[in-house]
N, C-alpha and C positions, 0 to 999 in steps of 0.2 A: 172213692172211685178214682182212676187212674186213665188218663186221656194220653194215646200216644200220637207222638208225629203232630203238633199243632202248630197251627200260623200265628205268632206271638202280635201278627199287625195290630191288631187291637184291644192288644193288653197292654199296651207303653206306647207313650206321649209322642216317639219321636216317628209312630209308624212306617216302621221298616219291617220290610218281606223276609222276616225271620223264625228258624222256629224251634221249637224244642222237642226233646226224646219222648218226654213226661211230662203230664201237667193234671196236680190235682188242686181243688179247693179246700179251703181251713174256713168253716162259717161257725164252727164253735170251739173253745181250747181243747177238748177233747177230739175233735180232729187231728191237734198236731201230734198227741201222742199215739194218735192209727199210725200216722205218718212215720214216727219213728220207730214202731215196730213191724212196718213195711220198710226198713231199710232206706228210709229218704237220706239219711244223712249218712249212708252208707257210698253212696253215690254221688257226682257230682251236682250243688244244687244251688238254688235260690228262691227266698222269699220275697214276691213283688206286692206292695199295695196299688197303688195307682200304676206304676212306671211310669212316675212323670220324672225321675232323678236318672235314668239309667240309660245307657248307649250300650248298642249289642254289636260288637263290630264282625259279628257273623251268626250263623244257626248254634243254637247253647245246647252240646250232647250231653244231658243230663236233664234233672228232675226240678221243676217250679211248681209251687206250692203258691197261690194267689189269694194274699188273707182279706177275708170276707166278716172276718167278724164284729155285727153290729150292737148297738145297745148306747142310749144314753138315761143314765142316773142320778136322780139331786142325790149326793148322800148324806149333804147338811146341809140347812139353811141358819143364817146366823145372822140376818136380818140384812145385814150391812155386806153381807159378805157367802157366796155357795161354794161348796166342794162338789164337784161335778164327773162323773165316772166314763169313760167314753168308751166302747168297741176300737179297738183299732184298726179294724177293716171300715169306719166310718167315712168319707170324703169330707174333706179337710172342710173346705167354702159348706158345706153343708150343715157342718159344726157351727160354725162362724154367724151362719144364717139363721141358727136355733138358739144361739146365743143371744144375738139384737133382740129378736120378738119377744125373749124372756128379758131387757134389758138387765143381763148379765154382759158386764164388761170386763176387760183384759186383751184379748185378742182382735178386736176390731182393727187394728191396724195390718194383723196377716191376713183381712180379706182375700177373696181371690187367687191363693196363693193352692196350686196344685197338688194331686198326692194325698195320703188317706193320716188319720190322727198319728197310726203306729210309726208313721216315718218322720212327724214332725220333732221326736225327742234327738230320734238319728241322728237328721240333719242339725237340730235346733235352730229349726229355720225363724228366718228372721225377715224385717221388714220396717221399713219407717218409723227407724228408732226403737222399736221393741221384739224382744225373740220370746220361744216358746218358755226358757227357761223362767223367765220374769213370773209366770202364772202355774207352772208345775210344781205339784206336791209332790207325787210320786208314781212311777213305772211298774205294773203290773207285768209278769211275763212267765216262760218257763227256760229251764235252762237244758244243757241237751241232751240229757238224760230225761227229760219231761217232769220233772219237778217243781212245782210253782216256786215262783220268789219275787220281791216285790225292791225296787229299788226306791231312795229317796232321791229328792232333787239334788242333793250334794253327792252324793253318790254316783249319779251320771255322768260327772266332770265334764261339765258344760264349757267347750270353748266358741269361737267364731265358727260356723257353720259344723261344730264339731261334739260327738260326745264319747263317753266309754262304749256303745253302740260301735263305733265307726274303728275302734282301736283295742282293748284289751278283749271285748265281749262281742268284737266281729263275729260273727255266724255261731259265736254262743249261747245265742239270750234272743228267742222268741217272743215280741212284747203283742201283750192279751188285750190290754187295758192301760188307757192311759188317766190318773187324775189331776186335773186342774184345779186351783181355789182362784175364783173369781170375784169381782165387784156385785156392788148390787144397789142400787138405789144412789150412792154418790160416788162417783167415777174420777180417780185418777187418769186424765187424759194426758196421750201425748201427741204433741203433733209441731215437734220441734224443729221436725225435720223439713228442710226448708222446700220442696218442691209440694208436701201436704199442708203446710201451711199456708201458700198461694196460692195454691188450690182453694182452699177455706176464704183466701180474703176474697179468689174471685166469685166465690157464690156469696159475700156479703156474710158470712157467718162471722160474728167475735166469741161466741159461746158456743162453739159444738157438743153436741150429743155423742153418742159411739155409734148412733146411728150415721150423726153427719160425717166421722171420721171416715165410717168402712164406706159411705156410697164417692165419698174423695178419692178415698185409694183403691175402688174399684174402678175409677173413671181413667185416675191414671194409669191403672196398669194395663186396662183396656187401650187407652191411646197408642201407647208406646209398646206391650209386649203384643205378638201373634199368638191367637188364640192355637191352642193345640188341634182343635177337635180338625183347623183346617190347611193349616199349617203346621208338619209335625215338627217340635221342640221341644225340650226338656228345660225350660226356663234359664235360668242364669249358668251358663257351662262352667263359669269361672269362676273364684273367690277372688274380692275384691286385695290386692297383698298388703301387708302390715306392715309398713317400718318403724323401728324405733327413731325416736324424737332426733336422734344426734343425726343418724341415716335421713330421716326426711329436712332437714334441714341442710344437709349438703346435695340432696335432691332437688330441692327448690332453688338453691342456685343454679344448678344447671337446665332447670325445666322450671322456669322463674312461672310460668304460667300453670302449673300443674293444677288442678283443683285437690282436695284434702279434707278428710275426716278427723280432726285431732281427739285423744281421748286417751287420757295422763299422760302418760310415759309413750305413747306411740302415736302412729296417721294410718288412717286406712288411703290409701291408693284406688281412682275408682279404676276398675279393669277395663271399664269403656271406655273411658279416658284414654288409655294405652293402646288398645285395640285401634278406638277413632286415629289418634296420630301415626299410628302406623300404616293407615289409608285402605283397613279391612273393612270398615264400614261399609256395608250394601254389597260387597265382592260374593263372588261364586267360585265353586271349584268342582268341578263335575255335577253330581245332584246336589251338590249339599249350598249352603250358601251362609254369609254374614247376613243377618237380620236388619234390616234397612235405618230403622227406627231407632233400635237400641243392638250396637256391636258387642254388648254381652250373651247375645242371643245367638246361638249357630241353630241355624234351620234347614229340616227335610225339604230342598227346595224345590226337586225334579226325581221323585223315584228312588232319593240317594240309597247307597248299602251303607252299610256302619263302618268302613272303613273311608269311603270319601267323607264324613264329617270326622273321624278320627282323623286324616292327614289334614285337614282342616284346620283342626284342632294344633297340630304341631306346629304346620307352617305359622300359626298368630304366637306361638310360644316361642319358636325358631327367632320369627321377626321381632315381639316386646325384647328377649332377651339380648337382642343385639343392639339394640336402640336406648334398653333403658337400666340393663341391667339388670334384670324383674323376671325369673320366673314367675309364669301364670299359673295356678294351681287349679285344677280341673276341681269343680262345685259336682259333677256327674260323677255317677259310678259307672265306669267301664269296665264292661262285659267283656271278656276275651277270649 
């Protein structure tokens, strides 16, 4: 079925008064290839899961397909260890939340973390200390002619917020299903990461569960990020920038205070870091605004359209790169 003329407000995180040509549902694979022989990909188009990654910096004249496809599957139990099948139309925290009650572990540290299973290969989003790549066996999907194919985890080319999704196989590669090999019974935990681990000393824990990890790093990300459903955002706009070891060391001289993620041959840069010093914290710009708590955050502050958080967006790129040298790399997909 084929919905024309809709108000996209509350199909995406950052709800804005926008809307599209076309809008149909995909709630099983066999959807996408109706889809394709109604011309979706004839047109201009887009597949959203959640729309918690995306900025629409106007009304999208063209055709969105909203995947809805659910299912989750043990496909082995191996005592110590499940291979587990997911719908990628699933909500991500809901995954997360069916995971703990089966104490199956791996992902408890992306608690919370927005957006449906099929975007987390995408993004390979990531989170106190661990991404999705760590626990993916492999990407189910079709390609755009509607032919099943199945990717493995080396196969994705997983980088920092990044995969073959985002680069060779952009708007090629429809993913159906995603599977996971997870823990079970004795857990690899991490929680190295210094703001979850203080977390943990403050509730007196020395031996966490994946139980006590995910309600830690629900608690933080609850403190410090705005909830979408009421304030609209699309969580981190930013990716945090990487220098190599030789660059951040001539960095650190000159921003002797900088804080820093080391890891071999490179430093992660936090972007809040940047944004803070450059005195956007908490700022506004017509509706849109810096997020008070955490300056990685650009939020629908008053009404905004997609283009006051888009000039939002430049003027904190305009200002780190004058101050630090640092283009900001936008963590969002904009819509144009």
């Amino acid at each position: 079925m084929v919905f024309e003329n809709v108000n996209l407000r509350d199909k995406h995180t950052f709800h804005l008064n926008v809307f599209c040509k076309k809008l149909s549902y995909i709630r099983k694979a066999e959807d996408y290839n109706e889809l394709l022989k109604m011309g979706f990909k004839k047109e201009k188009h887009l597949i959203l899961g959640g729309g918690s990654n995306v900025l629409f910096t106007g009304d999208f004249d063209g055709w969105i397909a909203i995947n809805q496809i659910k299912g989750k599957e043990i496909l082995h139990d191996a005592g110590h260890e499940v291979t587990v099948r997911f719908g990628s139309g699933e909500v991500w925290h809901e995954v997360v939340e069916w995971c703990l009650e089966k104490d199956f572990g791996g992902i408890e540290n992306l608690a919370l973390i927005p957006g449906t299973v099929g975007a987390a290969p995408i993004q390979n989003i990531g989170a106190y200390g661990v991404e999705i790549k760590d626990v993916l066996w492999k990407v189910e999907g079709m390609d755009e002619t509607g032919n099943e194919k199945t990717l493995m985890n080396e196969e994705c080319q997983f980088g920092y917020r990044d995969s073959i999704f985002k680069n060779d196989l952009k708007n090629k590669f429809f993913i159906t299903h995603v599977i996971l090999r997870l823990s079970k019974g004795k857990h690899k935990l991490n929680y190295s990461y210094a703001s979850l681990n203080e977390e943990l000393k403050r509730r007196g824990i020395e031996h966490p569960t994946i139980q006590d990890i995910a309600r830690a790093v629900i608690y933080i990300r609850q403190s410090k990020l705005p909830d979408p459903e009421k304030t609209g955002n699309a969580g981190s706009f930013f990716k945090n920038p990487t220098l190599s070891a030789s660059e951040y060391e001539k960095f650190k001289l000159k921003f002797p205070d900088v804080p820093a993620y080391p890891s071999g041959e490179s430093a992660k840069i936090p972007a809040a870091w940047l944004i803070e010093q450059c005195g956007y914290k908490g700022k506004t710009w017509k509706g849109a605004g810096v997020h008070e708590k955490q300056p990685l955050v650009l939020v629908n502050k008053n009404n905004a359209r997609g283009t006051d958080i888009l000039e939002l967006c430049e003027l904190i790129q305009e200002k780190v790169k004058e101050k630090f040298g640092i283009f900001l790399e936008p963590e969002v997909n904009i819509i144009r």
